[in-house]
BARONU-352769 format. One record per atom (N, C-alpha, C): x, y, z; residue in three letters. Coordinates in pm, whole numbers, plus 50000, padded with zeros to 5 digits. Example, Ala and Ser with C-alpha at 12.3 -4.5 7.8 and 13.67 -1.06 7.14 Angstrom:
# residues 2
513194943150780ALA
512304955050780ALA
513204967050780ALA
512854977550708SER
513674989450714SER
512905000350787SER
# end
This chain:
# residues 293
721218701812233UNK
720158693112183UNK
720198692312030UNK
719928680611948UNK
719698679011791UNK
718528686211766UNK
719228686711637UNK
718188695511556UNK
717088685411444UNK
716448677311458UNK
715808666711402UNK
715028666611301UNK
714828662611231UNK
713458661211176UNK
712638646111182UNK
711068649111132UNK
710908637511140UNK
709858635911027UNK
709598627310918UNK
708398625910834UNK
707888612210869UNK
706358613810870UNK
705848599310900UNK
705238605111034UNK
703988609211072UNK
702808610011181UNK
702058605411176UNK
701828586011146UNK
701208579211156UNK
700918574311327UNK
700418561511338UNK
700158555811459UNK
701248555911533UNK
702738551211503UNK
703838549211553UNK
704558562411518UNK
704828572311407UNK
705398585311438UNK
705298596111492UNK
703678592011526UNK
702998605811628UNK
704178605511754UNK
703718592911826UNK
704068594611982UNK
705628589911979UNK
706328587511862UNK
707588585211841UNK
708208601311884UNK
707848608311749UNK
708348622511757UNK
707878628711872UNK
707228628511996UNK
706538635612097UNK
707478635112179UNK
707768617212214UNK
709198613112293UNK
710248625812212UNK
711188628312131UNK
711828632812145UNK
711418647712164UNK
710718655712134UNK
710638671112227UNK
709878671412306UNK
709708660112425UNK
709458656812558UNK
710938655912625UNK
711968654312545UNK
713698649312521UNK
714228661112554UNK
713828674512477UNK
714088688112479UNK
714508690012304UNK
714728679912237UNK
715028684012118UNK
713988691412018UNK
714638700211922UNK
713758708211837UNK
713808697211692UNK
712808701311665UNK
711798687511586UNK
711178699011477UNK
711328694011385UNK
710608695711278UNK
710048684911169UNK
708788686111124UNK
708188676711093UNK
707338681810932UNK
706828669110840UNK
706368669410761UNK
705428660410772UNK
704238654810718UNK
703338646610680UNK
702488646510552UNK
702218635910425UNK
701428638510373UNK
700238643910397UNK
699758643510479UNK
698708648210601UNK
698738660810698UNK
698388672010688UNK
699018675810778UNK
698228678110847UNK
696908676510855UNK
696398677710994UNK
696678662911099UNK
696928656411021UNK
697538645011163UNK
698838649011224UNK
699448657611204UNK
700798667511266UNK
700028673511352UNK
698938674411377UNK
698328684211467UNK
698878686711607UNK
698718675911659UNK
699238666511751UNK
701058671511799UNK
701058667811721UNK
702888672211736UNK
702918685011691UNK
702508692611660UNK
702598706711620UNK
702208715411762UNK
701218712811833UNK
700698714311945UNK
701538708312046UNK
702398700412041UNK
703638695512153UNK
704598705312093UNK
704828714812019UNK
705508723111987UNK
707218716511863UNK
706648710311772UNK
707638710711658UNK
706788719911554UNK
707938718411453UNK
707918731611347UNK
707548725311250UNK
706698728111143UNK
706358725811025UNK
706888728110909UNK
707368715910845UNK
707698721210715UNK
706878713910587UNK
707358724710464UNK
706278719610357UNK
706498713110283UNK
707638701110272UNK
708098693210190UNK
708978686810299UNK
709428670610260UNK
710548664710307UNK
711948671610231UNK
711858677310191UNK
713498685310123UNK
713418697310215UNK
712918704810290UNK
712938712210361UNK
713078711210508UNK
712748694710543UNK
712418692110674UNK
714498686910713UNK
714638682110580UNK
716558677810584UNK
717298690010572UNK
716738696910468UNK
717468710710515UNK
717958719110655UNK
716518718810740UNK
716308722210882UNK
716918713910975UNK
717438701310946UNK
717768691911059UNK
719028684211023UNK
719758682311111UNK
720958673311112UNK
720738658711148UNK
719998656011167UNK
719328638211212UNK
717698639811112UNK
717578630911065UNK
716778628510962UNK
715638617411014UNK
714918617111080UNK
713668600711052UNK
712748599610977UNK
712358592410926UNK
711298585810835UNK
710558575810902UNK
709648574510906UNK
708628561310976UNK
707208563010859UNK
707228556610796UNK
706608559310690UNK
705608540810623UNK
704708540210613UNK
704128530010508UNK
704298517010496UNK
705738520510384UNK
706258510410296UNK
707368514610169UNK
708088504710099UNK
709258511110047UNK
708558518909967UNK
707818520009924UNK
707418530809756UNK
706968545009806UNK
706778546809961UNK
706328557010019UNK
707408559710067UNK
708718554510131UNK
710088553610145UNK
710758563410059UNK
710618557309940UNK
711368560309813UNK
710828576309755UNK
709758572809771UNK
709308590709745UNK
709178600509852UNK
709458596009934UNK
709688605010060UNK
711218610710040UNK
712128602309988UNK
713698603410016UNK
714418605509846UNK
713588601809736UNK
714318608309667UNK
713928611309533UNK
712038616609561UNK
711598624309510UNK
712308639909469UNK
711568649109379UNK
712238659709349UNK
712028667709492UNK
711168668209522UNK
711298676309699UNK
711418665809790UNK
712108655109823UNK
712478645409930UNK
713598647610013UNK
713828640610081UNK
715028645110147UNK
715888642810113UNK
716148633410032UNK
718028637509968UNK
718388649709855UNK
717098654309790UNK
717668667009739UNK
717848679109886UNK
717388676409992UNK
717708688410076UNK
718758690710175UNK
719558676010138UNK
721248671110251UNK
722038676810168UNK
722578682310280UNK
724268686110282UNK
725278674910343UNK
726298672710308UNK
727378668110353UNK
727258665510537UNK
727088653510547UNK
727928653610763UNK
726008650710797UNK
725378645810685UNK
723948645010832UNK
723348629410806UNK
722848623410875UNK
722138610710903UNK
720808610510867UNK
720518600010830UNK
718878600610735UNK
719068582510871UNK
717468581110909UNK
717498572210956UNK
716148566810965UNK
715518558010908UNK
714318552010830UNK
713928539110960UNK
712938542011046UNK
712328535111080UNK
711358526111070UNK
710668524610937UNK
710068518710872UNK
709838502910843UNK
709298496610803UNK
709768479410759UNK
709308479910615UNK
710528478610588UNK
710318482210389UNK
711498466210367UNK
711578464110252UNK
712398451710166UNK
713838460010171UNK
714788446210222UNK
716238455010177UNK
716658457210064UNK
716098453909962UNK
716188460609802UNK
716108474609819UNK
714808479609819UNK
714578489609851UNK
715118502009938UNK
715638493710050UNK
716318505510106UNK
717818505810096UNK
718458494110015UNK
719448495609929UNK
719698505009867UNK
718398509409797UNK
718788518509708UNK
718328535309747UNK
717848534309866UNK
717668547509951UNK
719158552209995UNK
719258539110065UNK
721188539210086UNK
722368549209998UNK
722008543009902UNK
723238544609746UNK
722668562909764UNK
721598566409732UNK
721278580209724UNK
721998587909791UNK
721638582309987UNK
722328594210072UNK
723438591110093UNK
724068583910086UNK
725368584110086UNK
726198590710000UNK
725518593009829UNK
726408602209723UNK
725968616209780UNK
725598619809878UNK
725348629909923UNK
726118634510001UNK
727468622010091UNK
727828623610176UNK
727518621910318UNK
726158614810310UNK
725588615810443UNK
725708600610507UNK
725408596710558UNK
724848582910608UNK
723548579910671UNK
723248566010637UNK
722218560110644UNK
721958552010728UNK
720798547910813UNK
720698538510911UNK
719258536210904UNK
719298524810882UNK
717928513110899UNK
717668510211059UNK
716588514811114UNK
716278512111235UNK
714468503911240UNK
714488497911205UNK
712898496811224UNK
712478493811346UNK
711108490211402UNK
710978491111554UNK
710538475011547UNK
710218471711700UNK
709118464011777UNK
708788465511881UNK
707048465111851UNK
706528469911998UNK
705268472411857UNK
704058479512003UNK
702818484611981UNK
702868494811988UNK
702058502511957UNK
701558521811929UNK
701828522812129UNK
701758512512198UNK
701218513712327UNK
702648517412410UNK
703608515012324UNK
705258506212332UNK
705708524712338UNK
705038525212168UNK
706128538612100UNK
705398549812214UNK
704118549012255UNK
703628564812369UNK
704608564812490UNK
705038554512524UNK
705858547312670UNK
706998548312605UNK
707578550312503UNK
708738550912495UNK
709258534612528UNK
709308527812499UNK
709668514712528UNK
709738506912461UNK
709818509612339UNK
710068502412208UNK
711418493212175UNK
711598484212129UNK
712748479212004UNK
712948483011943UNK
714578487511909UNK
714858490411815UNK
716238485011734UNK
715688480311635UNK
716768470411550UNK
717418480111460UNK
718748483911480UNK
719668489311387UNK
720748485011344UNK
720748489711195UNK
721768486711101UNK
722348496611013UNK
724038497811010UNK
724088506310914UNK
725858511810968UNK
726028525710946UNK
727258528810946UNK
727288532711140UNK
728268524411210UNK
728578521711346UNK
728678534411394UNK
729418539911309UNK
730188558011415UNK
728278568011408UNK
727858562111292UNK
725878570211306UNK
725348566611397UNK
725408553611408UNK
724608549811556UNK
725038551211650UNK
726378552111689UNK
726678556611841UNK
726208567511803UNK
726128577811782UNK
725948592811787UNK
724458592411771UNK
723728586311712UNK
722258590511749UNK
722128579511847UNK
722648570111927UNK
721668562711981UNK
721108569212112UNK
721578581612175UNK
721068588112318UNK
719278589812231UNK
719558594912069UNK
717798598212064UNK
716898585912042UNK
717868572812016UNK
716828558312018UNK
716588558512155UNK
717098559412274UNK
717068556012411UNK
715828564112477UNK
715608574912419UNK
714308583012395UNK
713148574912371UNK
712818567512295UNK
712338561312200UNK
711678542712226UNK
712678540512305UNK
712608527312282UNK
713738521912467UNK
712928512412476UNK
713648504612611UNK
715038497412532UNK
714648486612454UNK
715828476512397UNK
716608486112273UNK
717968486012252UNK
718588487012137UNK
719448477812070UNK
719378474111962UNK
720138463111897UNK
720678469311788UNK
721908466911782UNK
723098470911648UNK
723178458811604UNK
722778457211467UNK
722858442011424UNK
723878442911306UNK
724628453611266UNK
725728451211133UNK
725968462711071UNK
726448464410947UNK
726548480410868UNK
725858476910756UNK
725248468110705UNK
724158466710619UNK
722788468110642UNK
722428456410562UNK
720148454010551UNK
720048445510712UNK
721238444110749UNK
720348429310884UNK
719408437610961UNK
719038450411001UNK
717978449311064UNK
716648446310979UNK
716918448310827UNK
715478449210751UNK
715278437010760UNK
715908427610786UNK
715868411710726UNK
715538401310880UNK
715778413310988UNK
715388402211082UNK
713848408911153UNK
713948423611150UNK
712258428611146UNK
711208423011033UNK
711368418110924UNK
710538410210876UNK
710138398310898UNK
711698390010994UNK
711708379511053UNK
710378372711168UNK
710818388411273UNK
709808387411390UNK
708258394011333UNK
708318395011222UNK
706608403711228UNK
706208387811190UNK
707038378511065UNK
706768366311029UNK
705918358311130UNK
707058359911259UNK
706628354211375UNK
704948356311438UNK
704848369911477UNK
703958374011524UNK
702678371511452UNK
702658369711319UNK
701248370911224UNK
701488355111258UNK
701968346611238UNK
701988329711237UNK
701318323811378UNK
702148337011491UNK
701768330111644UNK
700408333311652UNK
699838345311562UNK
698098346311628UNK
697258338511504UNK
697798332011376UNK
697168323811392UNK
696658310411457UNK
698248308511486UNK
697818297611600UNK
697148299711744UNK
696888313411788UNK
696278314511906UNK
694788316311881UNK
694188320911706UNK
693388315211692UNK
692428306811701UNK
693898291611613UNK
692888277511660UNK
692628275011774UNK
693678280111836UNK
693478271111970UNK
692228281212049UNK
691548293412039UNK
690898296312050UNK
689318294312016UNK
689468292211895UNK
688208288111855UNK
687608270411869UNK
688768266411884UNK
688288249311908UNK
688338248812053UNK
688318261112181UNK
688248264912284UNK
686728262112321UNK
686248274112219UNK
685258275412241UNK
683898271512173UNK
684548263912098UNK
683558249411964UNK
683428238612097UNK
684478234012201UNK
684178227612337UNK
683148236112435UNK
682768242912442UNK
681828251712557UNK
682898263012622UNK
684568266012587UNK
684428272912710UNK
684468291312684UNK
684758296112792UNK
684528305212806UNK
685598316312699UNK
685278320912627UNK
686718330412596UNK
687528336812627UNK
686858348612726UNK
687758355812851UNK
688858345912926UNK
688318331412977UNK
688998323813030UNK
689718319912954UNK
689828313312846UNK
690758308612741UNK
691618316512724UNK
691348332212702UNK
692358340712730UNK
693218342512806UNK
692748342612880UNK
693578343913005UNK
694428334413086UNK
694288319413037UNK
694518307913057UNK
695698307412956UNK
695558313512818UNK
696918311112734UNK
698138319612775UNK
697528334412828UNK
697928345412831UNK
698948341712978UNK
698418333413059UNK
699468330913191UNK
700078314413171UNK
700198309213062UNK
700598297213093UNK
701948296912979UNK
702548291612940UNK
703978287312891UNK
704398292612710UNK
702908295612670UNK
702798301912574UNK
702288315012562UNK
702038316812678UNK
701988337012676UNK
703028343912652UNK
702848355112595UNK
703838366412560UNK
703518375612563UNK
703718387912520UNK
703828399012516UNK
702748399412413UNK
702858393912338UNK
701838393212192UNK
700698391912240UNK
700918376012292UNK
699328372912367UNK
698538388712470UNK
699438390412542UNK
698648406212655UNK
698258415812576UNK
698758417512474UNK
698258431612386UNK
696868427712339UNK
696828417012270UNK
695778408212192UNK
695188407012244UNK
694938397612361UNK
693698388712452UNK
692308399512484UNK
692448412212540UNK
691368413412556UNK
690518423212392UNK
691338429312320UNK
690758428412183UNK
690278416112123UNK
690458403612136UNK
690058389612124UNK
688598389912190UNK
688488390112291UNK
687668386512423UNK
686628400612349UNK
686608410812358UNK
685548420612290UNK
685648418312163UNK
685958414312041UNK
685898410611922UNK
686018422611848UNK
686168433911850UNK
686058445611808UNK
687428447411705UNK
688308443011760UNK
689328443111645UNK
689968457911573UNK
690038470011645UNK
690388476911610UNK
692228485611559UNK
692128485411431UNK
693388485311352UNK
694708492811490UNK
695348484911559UNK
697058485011621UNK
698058484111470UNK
697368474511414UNK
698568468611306UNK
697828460111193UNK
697328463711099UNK
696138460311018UNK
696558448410930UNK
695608438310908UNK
695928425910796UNK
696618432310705UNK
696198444110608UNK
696818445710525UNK
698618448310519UNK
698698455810663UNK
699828458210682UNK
701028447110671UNK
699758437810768UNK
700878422310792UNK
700638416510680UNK
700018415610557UNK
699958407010447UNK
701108418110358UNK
701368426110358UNK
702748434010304UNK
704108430410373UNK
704068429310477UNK
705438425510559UNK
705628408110505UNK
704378398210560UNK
704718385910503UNK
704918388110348UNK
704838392210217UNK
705418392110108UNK
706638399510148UNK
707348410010158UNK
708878412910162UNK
709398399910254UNK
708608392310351UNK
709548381110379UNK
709588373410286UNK
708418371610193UNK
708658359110113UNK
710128363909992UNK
710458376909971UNK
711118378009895UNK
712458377709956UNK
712768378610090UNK
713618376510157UNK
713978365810166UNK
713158356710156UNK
713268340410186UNK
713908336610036UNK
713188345809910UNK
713898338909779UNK
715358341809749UNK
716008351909814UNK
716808360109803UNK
718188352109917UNK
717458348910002UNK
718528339510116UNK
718228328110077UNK
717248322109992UNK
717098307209994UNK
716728297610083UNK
715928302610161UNK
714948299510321UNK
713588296910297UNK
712928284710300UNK
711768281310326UNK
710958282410429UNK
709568289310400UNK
708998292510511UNK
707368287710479UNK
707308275110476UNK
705838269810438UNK
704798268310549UNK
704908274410713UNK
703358278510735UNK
703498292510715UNK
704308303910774UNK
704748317910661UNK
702728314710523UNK
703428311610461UNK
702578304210343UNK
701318303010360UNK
701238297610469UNK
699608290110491UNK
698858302310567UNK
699718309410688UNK
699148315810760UNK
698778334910677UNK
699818334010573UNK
699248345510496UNK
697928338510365UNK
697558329210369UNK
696058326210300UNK
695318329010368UNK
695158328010513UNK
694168330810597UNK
694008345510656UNK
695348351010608UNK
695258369710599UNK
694688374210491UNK
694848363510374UNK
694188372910257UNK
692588373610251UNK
692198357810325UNK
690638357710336UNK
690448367510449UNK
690898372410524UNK
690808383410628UNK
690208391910497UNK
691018398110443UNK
690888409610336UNK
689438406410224UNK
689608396210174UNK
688348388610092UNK
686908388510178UNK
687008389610296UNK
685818388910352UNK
685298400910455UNK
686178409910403UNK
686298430010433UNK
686808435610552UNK
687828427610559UNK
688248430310715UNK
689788430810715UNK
690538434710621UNK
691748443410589UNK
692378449610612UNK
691328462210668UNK
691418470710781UNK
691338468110935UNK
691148460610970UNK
690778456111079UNK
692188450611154UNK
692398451311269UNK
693298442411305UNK
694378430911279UNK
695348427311268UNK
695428407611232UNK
694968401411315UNK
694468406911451UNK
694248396711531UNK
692548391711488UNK
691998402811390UNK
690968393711329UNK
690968381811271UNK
692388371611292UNK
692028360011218UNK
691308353111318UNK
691368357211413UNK
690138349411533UNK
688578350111452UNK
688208360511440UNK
686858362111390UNK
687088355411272UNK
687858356211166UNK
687568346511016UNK
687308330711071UNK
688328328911170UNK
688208314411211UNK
686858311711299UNK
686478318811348UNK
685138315511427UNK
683898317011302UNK
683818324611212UNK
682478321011113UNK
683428305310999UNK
684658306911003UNK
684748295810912UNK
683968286410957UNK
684498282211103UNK
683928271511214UNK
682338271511238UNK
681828282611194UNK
680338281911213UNK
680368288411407UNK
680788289911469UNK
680688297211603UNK
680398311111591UNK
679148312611655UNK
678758324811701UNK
678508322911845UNK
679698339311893UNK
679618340212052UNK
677588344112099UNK
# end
């Protein structure tokens, strides 16, 4: 069995790292936080007190972390994990950070001798407990065959998309997607129910007809109770849509509702609800509209 580590026991690294010493692998872990390790400390991984200690302890490296600047000081801060690699080990960043950024995470572990792999996910917190996640990887080929038995842990789908940034560049792609499709399940929600009908039904009516997805089933009944509680927060998705927009300047790709549909994330945030869900653009759009359920 690998000897792992993992930093990052957020929503998605809790039940990430659980899957693997549910796996049988020995796990060791860090968090800015450490009582949210609780959790995984109590599934039995080991604690360490710095990310330079957690690479020391482990030959496979993960990160699931934030964003690049939490990335970057996780990996090559004075106690991060590239001061704690030796020669022959894999650092592998699950995260959705800008490929600038993890460009230059790259350049680090590699003068270390090690290699690097960009894996970010897709799926829900609901995905990563089930183990049934996406996972988009990129990076050096002979790393990923050799860790992919611990993505298979992890995640139902695996995708090898190149030895560069392409997974960073097409996970910003599909989050693009996803924040754009619930605004549009929005309108069509709220001018649903600006006609008389029912919401539950509207739900459930989008949710089985030619435009349901996977997106729509997670969403619909957080929609339908209005409660909106943070899976994947505006703020989060108003950070992912900017690294696309810089992606887009960088490839030279226009993305003008991209555009429109992050104005209506920022009034999410302007009107204190940031924290909240994205699928709160339903609720911004129902007081824009003047509808109260």
């Amino acid at each position: 069995m690998a000897k792992v580590g993992w930093i990052g026991l957020g929503n998605m690294g809790n039940p990430m790292s659980r899957n693997l010493l549910k796996a049988g692998h020995e796990v060791t872990v860090w968090n800015r936080t450490k009582a949210k390790a609780q959790q995984v400390l109590d599934a039995g991984a080991k604690w360490a007190d710095s990310p330079k200690e957690v690479a020391e302890q482990s030959d496979i490296i993960f990160t699931m972390v934030a964003d690049g600047p939490v990335l970057q000081a996780v990996t090559l801060g004075d106690n991060g994990v590239v001061a704690g690699l030796s020669a022959g080990k894999i650092v592998i960043d699950m995260s959705t950070v800008a490929p600038a950024e993890s460009l230059k995470v790259n350049d680090a572990i590699e003068a270390k001798g090690c290699k690097f792999l960009r894996a970010p996910v897709t799926g829900s917190t609901v995905l990563a407990e089930n183990a049934t996640l996406g996972i988009l990887a990129s990076g050096d080929k002979e790393a990923y065959d050799k860790v992919l038995p611990l993505f298979e842990k992890m995640g139902k789908n695996q995708f090898y998309l190149g030895g560069g940034e392409e997974a960073r560049t097409l996970k910003l792609s599909l989050n693009m997607m996803i924040g754009v499709s619930m605004q549009m399940m929005a309108e069509a929600v709220v001018l649903s129910e600006k006609a008389g009908l029912d919401t539950k039904q509207v739900c459930e009516v989008i949710a089985g007809s030619a435009v349901g997805s996977p997106l729509v089933n997670y969403k619909k009944d957080v929609i339908v109770e209005g409660k909106y509680p943070a899976a994947f927060s505006v703020n989060m998705m108003k950070k992912d849509f900017d690294l696309a927009f810089e992606a887009g300047k960088q490839y030279g790709a226009a993305m003008p509702v991209t555009a429109l549909t992050r104005q209506f994330l920022e009034m999410c945030t302007a009107t204190g609800r940031g924290e909240k869900d994205f699928s709160v653009l339903v609720e911004l759009l129902e007081d824009m509209c003047d509808y109260k359920r």
